[in-house]
ChimeraX commands (.cxc) that place a marker at each C-alpha (Angstrom):
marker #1 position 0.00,0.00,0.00 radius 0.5
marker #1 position 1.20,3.66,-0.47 radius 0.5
marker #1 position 1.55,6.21,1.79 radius 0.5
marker #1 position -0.79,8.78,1.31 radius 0.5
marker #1 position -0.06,11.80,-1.05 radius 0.5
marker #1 position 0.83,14.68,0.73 radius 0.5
marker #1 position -0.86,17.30,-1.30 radius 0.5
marker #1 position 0.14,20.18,0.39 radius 0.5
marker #1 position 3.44,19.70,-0.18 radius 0.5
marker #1 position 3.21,19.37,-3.88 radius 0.5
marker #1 position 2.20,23.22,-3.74 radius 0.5
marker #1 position 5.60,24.83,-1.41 radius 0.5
marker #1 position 8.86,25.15,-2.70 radius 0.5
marker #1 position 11.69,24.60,0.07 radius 0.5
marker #1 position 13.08,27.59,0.66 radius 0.5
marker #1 position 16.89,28.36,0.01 radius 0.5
marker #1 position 18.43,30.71,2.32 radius 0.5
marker #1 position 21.75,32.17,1.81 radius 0.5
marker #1 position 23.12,32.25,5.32 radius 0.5
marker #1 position 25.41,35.17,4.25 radius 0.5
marker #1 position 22.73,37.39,3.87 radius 0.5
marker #1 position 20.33,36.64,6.70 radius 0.5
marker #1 position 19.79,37.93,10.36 radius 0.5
marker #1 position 18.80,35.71,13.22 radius 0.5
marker #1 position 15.96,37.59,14.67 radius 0.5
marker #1 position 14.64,36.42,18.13 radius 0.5
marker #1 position 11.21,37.33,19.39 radius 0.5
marker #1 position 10.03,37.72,22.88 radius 0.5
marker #1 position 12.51,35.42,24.66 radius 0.5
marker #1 position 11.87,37.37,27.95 radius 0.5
marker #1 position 12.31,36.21,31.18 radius 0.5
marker #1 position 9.56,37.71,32.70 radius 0.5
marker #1 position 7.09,35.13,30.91 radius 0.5
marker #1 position 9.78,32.78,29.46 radius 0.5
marker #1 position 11.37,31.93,33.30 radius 0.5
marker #1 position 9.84,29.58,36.00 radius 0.5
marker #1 position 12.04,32.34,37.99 radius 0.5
marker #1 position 10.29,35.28,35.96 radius 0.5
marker #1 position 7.00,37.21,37.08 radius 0.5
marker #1 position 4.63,34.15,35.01 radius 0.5
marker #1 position 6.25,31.47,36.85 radius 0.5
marker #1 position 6.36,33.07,40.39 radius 0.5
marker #1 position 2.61,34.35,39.80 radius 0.5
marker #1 position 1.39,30.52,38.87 radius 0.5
marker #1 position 3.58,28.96,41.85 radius 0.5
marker #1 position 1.99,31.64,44.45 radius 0.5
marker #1 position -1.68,30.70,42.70 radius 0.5
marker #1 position -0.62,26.69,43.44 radius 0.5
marker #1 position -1.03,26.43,39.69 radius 0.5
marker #1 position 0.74,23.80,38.12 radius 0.5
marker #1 position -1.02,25.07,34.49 radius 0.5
marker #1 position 2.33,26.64,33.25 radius 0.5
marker #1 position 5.00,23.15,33.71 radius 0.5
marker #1 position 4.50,22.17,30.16 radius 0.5
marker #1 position 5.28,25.63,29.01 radius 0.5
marker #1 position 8.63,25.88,31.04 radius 0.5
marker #1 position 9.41,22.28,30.40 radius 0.5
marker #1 position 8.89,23.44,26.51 radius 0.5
marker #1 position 11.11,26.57,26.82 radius 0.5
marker #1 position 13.82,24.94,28.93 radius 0.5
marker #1 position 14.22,21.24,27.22 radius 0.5
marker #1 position 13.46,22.87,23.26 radius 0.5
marker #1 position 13.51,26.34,22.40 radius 0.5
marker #1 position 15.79,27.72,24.75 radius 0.5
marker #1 position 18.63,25.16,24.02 radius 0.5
marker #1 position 17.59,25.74,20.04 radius 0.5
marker #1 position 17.78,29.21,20.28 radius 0.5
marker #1 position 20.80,29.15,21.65 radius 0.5
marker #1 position 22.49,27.01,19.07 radius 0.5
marker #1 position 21.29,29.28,16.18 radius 0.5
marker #1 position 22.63,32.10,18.08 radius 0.5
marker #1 position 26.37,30.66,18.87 radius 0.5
marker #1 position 25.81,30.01,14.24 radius 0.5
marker #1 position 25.05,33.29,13.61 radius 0.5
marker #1 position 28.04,34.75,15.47 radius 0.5
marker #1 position 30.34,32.07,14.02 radius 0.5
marker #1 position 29.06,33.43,10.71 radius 0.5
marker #1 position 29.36,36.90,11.37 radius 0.5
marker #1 position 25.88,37.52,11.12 radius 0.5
marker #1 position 23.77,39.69,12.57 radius 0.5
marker #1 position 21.64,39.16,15.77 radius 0.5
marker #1 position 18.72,41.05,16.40 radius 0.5
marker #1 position 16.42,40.61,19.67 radius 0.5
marker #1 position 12.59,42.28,20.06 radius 0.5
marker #1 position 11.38,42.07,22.91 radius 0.5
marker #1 position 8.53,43.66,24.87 radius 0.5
marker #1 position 8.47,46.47,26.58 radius 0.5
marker #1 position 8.20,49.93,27.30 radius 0.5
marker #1 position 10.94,52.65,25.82 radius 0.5
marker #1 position 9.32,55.99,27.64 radius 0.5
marker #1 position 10.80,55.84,31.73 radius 0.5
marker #1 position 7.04,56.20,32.97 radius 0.5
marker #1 position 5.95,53.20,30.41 radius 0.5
marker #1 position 3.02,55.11,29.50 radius 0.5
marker #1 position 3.90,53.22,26.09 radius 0.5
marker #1 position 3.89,50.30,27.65 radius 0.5
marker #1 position 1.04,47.55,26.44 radius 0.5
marker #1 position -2.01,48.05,28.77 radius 0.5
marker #1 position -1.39,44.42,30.32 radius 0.5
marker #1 position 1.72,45.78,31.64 radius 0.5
marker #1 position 0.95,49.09,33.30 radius 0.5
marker #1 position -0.03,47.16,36.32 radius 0.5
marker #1 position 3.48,46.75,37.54 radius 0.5
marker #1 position 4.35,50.37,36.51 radius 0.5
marker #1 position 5.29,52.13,40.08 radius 0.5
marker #1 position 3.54,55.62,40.42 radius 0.5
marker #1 position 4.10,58.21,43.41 radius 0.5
marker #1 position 0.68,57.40,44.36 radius 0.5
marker #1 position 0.90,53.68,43.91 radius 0.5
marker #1 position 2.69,51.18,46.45 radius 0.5
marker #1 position 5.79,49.51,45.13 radius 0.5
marker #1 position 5.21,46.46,43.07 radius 0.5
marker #1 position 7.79,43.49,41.98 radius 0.5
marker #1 position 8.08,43.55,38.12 radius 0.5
marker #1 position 10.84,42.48,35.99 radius 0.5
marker #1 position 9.05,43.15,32.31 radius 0.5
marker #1 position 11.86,45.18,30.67 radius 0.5
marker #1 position 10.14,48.33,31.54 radius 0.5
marker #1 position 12.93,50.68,30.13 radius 0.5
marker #1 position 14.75,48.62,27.38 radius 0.5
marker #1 position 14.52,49.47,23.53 radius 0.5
marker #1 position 12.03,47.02,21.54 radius 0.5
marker #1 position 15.16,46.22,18.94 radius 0.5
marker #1 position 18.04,45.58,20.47 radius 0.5
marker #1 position 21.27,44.10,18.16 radius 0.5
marker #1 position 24.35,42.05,19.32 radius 0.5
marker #1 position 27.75,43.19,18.20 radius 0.5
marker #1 position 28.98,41.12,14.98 radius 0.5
marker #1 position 31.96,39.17,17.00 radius 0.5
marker link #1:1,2 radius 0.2
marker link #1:2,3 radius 0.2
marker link #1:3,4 radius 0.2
marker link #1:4,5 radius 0.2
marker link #1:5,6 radius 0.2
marker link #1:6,7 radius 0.2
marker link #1:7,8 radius 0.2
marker link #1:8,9 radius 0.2
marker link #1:9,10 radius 0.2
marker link #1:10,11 radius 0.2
marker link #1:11,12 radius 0.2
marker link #1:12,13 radius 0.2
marker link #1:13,14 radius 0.2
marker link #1:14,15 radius 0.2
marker link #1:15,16 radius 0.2
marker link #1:16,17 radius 0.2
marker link #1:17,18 radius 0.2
marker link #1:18,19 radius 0.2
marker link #1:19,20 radius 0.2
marker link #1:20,21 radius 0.2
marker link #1:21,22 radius 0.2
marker link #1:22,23 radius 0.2
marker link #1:23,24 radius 0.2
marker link #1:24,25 radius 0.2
marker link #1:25,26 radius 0.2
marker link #1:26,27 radius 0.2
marker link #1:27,28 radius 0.2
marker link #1:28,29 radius 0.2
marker link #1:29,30 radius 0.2
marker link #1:30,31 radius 0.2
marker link #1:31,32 radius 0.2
marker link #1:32,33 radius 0.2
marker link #1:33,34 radius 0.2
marker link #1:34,35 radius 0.2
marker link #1:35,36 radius 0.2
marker link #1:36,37 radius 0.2
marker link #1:37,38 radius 0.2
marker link #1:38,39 radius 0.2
marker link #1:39,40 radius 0.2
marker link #1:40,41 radius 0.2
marker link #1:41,42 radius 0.2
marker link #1:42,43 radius 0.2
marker link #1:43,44 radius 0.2
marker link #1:44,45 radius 0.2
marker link #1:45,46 radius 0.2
marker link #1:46,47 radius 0.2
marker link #1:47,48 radius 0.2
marker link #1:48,49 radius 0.2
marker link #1:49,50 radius 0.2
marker link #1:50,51 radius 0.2
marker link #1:51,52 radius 0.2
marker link #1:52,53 radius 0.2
marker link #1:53,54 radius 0.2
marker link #1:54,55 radius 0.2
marker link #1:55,56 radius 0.2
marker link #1:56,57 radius 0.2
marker link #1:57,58 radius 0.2
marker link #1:58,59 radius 0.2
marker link #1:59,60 radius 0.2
marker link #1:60,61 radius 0.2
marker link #1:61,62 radius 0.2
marker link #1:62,63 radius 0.2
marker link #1:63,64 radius 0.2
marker link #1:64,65 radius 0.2
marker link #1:65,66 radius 0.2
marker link #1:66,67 radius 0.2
marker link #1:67,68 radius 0.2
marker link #1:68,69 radius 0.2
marker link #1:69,70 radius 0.2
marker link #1:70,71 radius 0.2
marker link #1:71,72 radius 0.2
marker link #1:72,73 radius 0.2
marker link #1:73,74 radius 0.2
marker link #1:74,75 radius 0.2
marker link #1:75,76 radius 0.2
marker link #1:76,77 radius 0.2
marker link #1:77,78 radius 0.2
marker link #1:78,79 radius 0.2
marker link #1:79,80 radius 0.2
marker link #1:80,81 radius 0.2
marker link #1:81,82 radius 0.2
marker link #1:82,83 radius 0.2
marker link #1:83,84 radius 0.2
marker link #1:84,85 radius 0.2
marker link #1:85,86 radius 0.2
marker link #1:86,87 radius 0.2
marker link #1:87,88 radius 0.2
marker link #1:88,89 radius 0.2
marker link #1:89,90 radius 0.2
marker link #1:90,91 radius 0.2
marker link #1:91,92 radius 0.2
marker link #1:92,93 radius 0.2
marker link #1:93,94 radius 0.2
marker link #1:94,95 radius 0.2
marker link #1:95,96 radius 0.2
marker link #1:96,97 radius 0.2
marker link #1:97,98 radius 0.2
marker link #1:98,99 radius 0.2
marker link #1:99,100 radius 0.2
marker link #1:100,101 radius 0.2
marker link #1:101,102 radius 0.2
marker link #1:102,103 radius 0.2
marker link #1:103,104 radius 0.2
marker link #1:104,105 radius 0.2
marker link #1:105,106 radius 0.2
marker link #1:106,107 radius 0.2
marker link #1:107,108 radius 0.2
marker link #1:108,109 radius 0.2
marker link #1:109,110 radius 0.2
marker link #1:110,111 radius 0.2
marker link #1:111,112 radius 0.2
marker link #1:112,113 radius 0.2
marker link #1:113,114 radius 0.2
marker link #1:114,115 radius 0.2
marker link #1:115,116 radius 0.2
marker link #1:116,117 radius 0.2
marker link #1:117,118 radius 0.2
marker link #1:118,119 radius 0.2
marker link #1:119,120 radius 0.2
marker link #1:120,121 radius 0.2
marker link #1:121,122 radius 0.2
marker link #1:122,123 radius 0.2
marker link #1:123,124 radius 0.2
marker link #1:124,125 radius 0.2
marker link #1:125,126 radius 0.2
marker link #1:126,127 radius 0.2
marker link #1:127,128 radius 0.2
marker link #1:128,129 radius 0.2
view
């Protein structure tokens, strides 16, 4: 018997990427939600949640380790790194996303425990090494 026809298939091409010319651009690899450590994790632990394991087991055992590797192959190449992350470029993060302004410390507010990047650039590029 055959295996069935994978139609879909029959319609891509596989890209071909020319390594020389590319950028490695990483997206939202924060720890604030990417961290058991980070604000998600510590929130879910508090709550007695164990709804957010798979997640960290996910980051930590695959895409952490991958990203990783295609970083340390883009630097061997001498090619460009660029990281975007989320967060808030203005010091009072009135730019900020509205999920985030709740760990935004005001003179009228009591201090609050936050590590979103609350005064990083969105784009941020490594060196070429």
């Amino acid at each position: 018997m055959n295996a069935p026809k994978d139609y879909i298939r029959d319609f891509m091409s596989e890209p071909i990427i020319n390594a020389h010319g590319a950028a490695l651009v990483i997206i939202d690899m924060q720890y604030a939600t990417g961290s058991r450590q980070g604000a998600l994790g510590r929130t879910l632990k508090a709550q007695g949640s164990s709804v957010g394991d798979y997640r960290f087991a996910r980051i930590e055992q695959s895409v952490l380790p991958r990203t990783l590797e295609l970083r340390a192959h883009f630097h061997r190449l001498g090619q460009p790194v660029i990281h975007v992350t989320l967060g808030a470029a203005l010091p009072d993060a009135s730019d900020a996303p509205r999920h985030m302004h709740w760990c935004v410390k005001t003179d009228s507010q009591d201090e609050r425990e936050c590590d979103y990047p609350m005064s990083v650039e969105h784009v941020r590029r490594e060196p070429r090494r």
